[in-house]
C-alpha distance (Angstrom), angle and dihedral (degrees) to the residues before:
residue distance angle dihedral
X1 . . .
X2 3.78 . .
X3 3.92 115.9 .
X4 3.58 124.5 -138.6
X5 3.45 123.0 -105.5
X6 4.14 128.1 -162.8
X7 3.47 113.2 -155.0
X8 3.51 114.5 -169.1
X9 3.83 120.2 -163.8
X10 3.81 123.1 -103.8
X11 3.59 115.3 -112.1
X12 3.43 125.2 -126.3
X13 4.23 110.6 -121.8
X14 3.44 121.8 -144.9
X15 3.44 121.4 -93.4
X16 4.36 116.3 -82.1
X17 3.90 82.9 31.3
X18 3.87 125.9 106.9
X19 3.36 114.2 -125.5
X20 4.06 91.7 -134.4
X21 3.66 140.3 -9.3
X22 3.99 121.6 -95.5
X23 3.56 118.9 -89.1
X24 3.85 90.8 -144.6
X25 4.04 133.7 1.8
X26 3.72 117.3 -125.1
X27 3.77 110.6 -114.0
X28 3.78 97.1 -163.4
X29 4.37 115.1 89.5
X30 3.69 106.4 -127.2
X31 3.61 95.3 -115.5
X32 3.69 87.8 61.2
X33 3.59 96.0 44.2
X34 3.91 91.9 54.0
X35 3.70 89.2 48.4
X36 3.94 90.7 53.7
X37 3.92 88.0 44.5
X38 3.78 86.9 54.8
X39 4.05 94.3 51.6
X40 3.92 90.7 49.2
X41 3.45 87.9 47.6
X42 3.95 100.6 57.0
X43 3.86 79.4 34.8
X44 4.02 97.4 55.2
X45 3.77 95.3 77.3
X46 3.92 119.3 92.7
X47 4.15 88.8 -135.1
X48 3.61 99.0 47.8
X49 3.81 95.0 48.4
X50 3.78 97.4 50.9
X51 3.99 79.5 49.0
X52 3.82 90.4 60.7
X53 3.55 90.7 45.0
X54 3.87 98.8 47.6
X55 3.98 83.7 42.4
X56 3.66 94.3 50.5
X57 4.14 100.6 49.7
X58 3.77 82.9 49.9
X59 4.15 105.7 94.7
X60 4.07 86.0 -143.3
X61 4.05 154.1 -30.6
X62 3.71 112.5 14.4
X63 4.03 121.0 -164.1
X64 3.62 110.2 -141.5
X65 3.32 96.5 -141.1
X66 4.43 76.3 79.2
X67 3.72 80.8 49.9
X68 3.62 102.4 68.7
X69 3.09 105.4 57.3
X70 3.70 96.4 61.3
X71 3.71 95.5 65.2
X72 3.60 134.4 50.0
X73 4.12 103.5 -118.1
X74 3.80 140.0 80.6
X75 4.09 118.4 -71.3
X76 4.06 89.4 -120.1
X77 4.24 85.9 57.9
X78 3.81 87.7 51.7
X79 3.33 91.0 51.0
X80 3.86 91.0 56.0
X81 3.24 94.9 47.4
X82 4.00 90.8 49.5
X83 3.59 86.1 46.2
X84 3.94 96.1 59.4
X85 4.03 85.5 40.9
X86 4.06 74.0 56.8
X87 3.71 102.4 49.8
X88 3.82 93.2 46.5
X89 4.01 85.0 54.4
X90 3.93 85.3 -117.8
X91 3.78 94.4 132.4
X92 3.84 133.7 -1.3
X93 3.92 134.9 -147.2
X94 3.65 139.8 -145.4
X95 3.80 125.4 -162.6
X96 3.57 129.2 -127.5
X97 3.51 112.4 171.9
X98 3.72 116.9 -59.1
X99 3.57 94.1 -6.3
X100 3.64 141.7 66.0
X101 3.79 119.2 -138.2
X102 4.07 109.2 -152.5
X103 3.84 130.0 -165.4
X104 3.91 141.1 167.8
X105 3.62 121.1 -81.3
X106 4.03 93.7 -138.6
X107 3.76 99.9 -163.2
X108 3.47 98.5 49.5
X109 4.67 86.1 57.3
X110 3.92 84.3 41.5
X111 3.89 90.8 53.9
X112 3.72 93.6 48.5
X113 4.08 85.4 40.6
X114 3.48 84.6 54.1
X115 3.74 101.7 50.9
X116 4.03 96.1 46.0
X117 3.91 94.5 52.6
């Protein structure tokens, strides 16, 4: 048994008037939105997220040259990828020497923790 269904056509509006009201409002300002959308961002790449995770179970500083090994491309595409991790505030470095020692910005995963639960 099918049941009948009217379907009336949509109107148009006139112009300057919304068509229909929101289902929901967004609660999130759009300065913190675009910050979140820049963390998932550096996150959304299969390399950069294990690099969070191997920087986060580390307790602190860790050279990159211990790094490399762990994945299967060049040091200077490491670095890239570390330096968008950078740019999104993800993880920061200090220099000593030759090398740069990289670790997890904490609040910055908390705040995006924060906002998806």
């Amino acid at each position: 048994m099918n049941p009948e269904l009217t379907l009336t056509p949509k109107q148009k509006s006139s112009n300057g008037q919304p068509c229909c009201e929101p289902v929901v409002y967004p609660d999130v300002e759009r300065a913190h939105a675009e910050r979140m959308a820049k963390i998932a961002k550096a996150l959304g790449d299969p390399i950069r997220l294990t690099l969070v995770d191997v920087l986060r179970k580390h307790a602190g500083k860790v050279c990159v040259c211990e790094l490399v090994p762990l994945f299967d491309v060049s040091q200077s595409t490491l670095s890239h990828h570390l330096k968008k991790l950078r740019d999104a505030e993800i993880v920061d470095s200090e220099r000593q020497g030759l090398w740069a020692y990289y670790y997890v910005n904490s609040e910055e995963l908390e705040e995006l923790s924060a906002w998806l639960t």
